[in-house]
N, C-alpha and C positions, 0 to 999 in steps of 0.2 A: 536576463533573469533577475527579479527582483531579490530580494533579502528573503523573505516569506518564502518563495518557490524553493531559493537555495537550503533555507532546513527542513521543508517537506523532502526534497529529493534527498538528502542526509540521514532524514529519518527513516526513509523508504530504504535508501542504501543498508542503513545500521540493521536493519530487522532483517533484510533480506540476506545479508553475511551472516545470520542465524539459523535460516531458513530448513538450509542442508542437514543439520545436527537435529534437528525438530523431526523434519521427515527421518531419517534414519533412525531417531530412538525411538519415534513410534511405530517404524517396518522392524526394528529389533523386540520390541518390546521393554526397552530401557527406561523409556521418558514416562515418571510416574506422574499420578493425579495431578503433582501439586504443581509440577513445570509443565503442564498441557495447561491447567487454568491462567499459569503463568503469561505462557506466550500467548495466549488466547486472549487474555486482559490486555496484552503488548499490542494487536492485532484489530482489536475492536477500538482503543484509542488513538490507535494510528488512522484509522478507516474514519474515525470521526474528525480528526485534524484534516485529513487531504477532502471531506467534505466541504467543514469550514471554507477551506482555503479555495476550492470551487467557488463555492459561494461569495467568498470577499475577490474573486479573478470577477464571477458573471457581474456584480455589483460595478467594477472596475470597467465592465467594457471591453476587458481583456480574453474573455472568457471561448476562445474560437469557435463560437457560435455556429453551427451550420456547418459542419466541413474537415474540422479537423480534430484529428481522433476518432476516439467508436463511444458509444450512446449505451447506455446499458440495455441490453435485448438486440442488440448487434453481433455479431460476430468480434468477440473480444479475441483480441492477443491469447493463444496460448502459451507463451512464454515468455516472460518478464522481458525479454531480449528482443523482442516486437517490440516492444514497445515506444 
């Protein structure tokens, strides 16, 4: 695993150790406006960095082209632990 992949997957870690507290303030009703737009901003430029990072893997030749993983319109992972 390259340097790149290792802080995608660290970044992917750090948000997803949030994850839990996100869902339960908004099944509580605790998590106001400003920490939903929060993580939501946290959420949308993480989904833009692991695009990049796609795109500098397919660029690379590394990108398991055909075969490995799921394709979006597939049958994705329900749960992070699929993955």
């Amino acid at each position: 695993m390259n340097e790149q992949t290792r802080a995608m997957v660290a970044a992917l870690a750090a948000l997803g150790n949030d994850l839990p507290g996100v869902i339960e303030g908004l099944r509580a009703g605790t998590l106001g406006v400003a920490g939903q737009h929060e993580f939501a901003a946290l959420l949308i430029e993480l989904g833009e960095q692991l695009d990049d990072h796609a795109d500098d893997q397919a660029r690379a030749g590394n990108g398991h082209s055909g075969g490995y993983g799921f394709s979006y319109g597939e049958s994705a992972p329900r749960d992070i632990d699929d993955l």
